[in-house]
N, C-alpha and C positions, 0 to 999 in steps of 0.2 A: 330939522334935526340939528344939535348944536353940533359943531367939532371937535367939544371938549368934552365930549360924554367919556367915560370910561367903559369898556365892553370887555369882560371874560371872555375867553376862549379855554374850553375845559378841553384834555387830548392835544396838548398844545404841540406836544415834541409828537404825535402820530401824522399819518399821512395828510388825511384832509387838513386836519388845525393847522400844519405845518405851512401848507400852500395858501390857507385862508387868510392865515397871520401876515403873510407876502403880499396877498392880495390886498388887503385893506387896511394897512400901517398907513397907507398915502392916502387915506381916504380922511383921513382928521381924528380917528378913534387915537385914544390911548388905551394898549392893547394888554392886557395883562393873563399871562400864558398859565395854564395848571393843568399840570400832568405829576403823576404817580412815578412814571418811566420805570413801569414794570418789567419783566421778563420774558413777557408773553412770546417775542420774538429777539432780535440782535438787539440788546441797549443801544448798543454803538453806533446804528443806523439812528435812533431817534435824537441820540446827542451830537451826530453831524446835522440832522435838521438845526437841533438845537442854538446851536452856535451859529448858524447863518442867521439865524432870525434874533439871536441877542446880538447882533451888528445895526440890527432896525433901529433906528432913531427914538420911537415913542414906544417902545417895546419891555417888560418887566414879566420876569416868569418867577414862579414858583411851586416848590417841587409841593404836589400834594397828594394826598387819596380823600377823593369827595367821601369816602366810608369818613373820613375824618368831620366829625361835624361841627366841631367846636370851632377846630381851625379853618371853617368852612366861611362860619356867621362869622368868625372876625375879620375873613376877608375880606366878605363884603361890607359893613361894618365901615372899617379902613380905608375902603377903597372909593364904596358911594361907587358900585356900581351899577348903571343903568341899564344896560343890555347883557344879554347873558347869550351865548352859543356853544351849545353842549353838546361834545362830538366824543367824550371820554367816554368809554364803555370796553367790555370785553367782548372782542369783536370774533366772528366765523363761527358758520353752519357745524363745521367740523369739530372742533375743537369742544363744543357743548356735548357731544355724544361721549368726550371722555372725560371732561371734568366742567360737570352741570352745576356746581355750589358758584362755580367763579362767576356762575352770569347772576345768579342771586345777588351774590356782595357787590359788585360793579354797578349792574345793568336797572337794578332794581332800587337797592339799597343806598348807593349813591345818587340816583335820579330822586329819591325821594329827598334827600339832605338836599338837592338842587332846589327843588319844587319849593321844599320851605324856605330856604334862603332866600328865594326870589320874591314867595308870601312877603315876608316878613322886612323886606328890604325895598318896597317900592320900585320892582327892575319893571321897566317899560314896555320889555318884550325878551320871552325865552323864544330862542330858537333849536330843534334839538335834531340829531339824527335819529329816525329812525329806520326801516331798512324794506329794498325788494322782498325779503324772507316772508313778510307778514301774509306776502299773498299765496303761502303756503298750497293747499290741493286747487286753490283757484283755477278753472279752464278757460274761462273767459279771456280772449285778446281783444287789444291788449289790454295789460289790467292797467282800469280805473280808480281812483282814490274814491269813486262812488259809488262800488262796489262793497258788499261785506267782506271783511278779512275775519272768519271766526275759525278757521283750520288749518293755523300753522302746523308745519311739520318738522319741528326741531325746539329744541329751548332756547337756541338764539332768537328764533323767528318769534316764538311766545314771550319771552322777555321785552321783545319793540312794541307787539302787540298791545304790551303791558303798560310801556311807556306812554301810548297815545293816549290807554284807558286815565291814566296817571295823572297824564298833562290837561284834559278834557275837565278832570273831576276839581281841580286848581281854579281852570277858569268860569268852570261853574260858578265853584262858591267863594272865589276871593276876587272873580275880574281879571286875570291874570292872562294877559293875553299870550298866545302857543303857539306855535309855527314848527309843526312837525315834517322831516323832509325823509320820503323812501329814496334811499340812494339805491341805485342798479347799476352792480359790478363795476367799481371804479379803478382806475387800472391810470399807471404816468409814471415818471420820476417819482424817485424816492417813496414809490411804493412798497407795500409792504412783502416781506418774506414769504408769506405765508399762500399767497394768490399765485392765482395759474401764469401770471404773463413774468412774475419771477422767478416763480417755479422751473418753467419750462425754459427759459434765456439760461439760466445757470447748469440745468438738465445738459440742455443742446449744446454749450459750449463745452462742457466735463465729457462730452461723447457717453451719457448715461440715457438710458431709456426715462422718458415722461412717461406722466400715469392720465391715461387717457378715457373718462368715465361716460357710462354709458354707450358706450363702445363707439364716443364721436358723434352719436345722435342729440346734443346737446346744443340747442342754443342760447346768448345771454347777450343783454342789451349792454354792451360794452359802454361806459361813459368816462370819458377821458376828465382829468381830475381838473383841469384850469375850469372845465365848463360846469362841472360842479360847482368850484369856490365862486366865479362870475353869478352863479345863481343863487346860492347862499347871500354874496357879499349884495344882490340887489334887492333881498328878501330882510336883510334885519332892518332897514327903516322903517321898513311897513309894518307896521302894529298888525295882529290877524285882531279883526271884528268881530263882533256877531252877526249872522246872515239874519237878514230882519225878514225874509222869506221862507226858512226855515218851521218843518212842521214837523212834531212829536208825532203825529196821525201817517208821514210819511218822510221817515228823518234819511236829512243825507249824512252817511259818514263822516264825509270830506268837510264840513261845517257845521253848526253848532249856533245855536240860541245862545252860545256864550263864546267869548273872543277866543275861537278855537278851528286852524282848520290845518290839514293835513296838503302837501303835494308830493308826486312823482317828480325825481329829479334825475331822468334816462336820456338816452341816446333815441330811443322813437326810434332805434333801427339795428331789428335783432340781427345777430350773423352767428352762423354756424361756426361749433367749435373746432371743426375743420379748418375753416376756411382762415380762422384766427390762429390757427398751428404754422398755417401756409404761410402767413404774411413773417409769422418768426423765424421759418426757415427762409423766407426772399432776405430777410433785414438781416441775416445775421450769416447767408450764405454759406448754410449748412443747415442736411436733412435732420430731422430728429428722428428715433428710434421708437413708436409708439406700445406702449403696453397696454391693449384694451380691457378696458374691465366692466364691470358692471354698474348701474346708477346707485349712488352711494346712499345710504339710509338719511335723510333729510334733507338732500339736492333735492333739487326740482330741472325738470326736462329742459324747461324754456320758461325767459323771461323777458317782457317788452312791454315798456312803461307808456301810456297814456300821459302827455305831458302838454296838454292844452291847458289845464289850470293854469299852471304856470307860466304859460305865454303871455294868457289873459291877464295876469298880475305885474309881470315884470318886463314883458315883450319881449323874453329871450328863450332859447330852446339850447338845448345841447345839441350839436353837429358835426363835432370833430370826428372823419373815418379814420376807420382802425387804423391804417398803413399812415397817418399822420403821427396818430399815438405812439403807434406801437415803435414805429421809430423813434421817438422822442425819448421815450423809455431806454430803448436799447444802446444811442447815442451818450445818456446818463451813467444806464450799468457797467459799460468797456471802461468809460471815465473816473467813474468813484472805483468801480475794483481795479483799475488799470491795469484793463486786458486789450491785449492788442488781437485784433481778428486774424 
């Protein structure tokens, strides 16, 4: 791999691109950030990401929406970029139940201005998110990437679903090698507003009741965000191949007769969302007030990711426990809201 390659990062000011951009500025990329920096949640949070990472040395952003296609080709165009890592999307299970067009224009429509751009520009290797959601009614533990995903349950989950279908049909017919990554519930600093482990730090400190679903019988493969970007940043040299073992007569999902394949990128270690309330209230030395409810129309009970692919490819695994994360997180949120306990 040269040092001088140019690599996009789409989502540049959101949570993951943010810590990706940190992680791999030292690596020799020159790192060029595109983000919308929409509304979806506080701007403000993704223009403090912002401004620490335009302090990066080899680092250039700009403001975009991949819906934009003209100004998409000229970036690349311009830029001669090699690597692509495409983490911008309209993200949560939640949010699709009340405005479903926005995962269209985003998750769909702008993935597809990616896919050509990357056609049509020679990039070496797209990397892209896509999401635990996919394994929708799956009962199977824990899920496998070589497993079918045909029964999401949400239009976020059908939208990633979409993506891989997307990304697959690219490298069928143009060579275009894919590297799709199911992230399970990523949670750290400068996380986003919208997730439980913000949610509930800001709940607990305002002495408000949390909204506690499925009455706490819930559990989710917590994955702390360094050990995501650590997996990401060792996955975009590697070109995905075609699996030359690979049979139409008994096709694996996970790879493809064309440079296409899919991982889990989880903790390998579910925990109860209890137990993950618990560690908020040790860290933060105060109980919270739970409001239980019921399982919300397009959650899923329990999630826990199958991440031996990726061991196999990159020799790393995600491991960070909760009470390491979760402090790290909460150590961040007293500091950026300067709250004193």
């Amino acid at each position: 791999m040269s040092t001088s390659e140019n690599i996009l990062i789409t989502g540049a000011a959101g949570f993951i691109g943010f810590h990706l951009i940190k992680k791999i500025s030292s690596k020799g990329y020159h790192v060029i950030g595109l983000d919308n920096l929409n509304d979806y949640y506080d701007v403000n949070l993704k223009k403090s990401r912002l401004k620490i990472l335009q302090e990066l040395p080899d680092f250039e952003f700009h403001q975009m929406d991949l819906a934009d296609n003209k100004a998409l080709n000229d970036l690349f165009k311009e830029k001669k970029i090699s690597r692509v890592v495409n983490l911008a999307a309209q993200a949560g299970v939640r949010y699709s139940l009340i405005n479903p067009h926005a995962y269209l224009q985003s998750n769909l429509h702008g993935f597809l201005n990616i896919l050509e751009a990357c056609r049509h520009n020679q990039v070496k290797h797209l990397v892209y998110a896509s999401s635990s959601s996919v394994y929708g009614a799956n009962k199977k533990m824990p899920f496998s990437v070589h497993d079918n995903v045909d029964h999401p349950i949400s239009l976020y989950a059908a939208s990633k679903k979409s993506n891989e279908l997307m990304a697959h049909t690219y490298s069928a017919l143009y060579g275009l090698p894919t590297t799709g990554l199911r992230f399970f519930t990523v949670y750290g600093p400068y996380g986003r507003p919208d997730m439980a482990l913000f949610l509930f730090t800001k709940a607990i400190l305002e002495g408000k009741p949390i909204d506690v679903y499925n009455n706490g019988k819930m559990k989710r493969d917590f994955t702390y965000v360094e050990d995501i970007v650590e997996s990401i940043a060792r996955l975009i040299p590697k070109e995905a191949k075609p699996n030359q073992q690979w049979s139409g007569m008994k096709p694996d999902p996970a790879t493809s007769f064309a440079p296409y394949r899919v991982f889990n990128i989880g903790n390998n270690s579910p925990v109860e969302l209890m137990r993950f309330i618990e560690v908020v209230e040790e860290t933060l030395g105060k109980k919270a007030v739970k409001n239980l409810l019921p399982l919300q129309e397009g959650d899923v009970p329990e999630t826990y990711a199958d991440v031996q692919d990726l061991m196999n490819e990159v020799n790393f695994k995600p491991s960070t426990p909760i009470e390491v994360g979760i402090k790290n997180f909460i150590d961040w949120y007293l500091q950026y809201y300067n709250i004193k306990k």
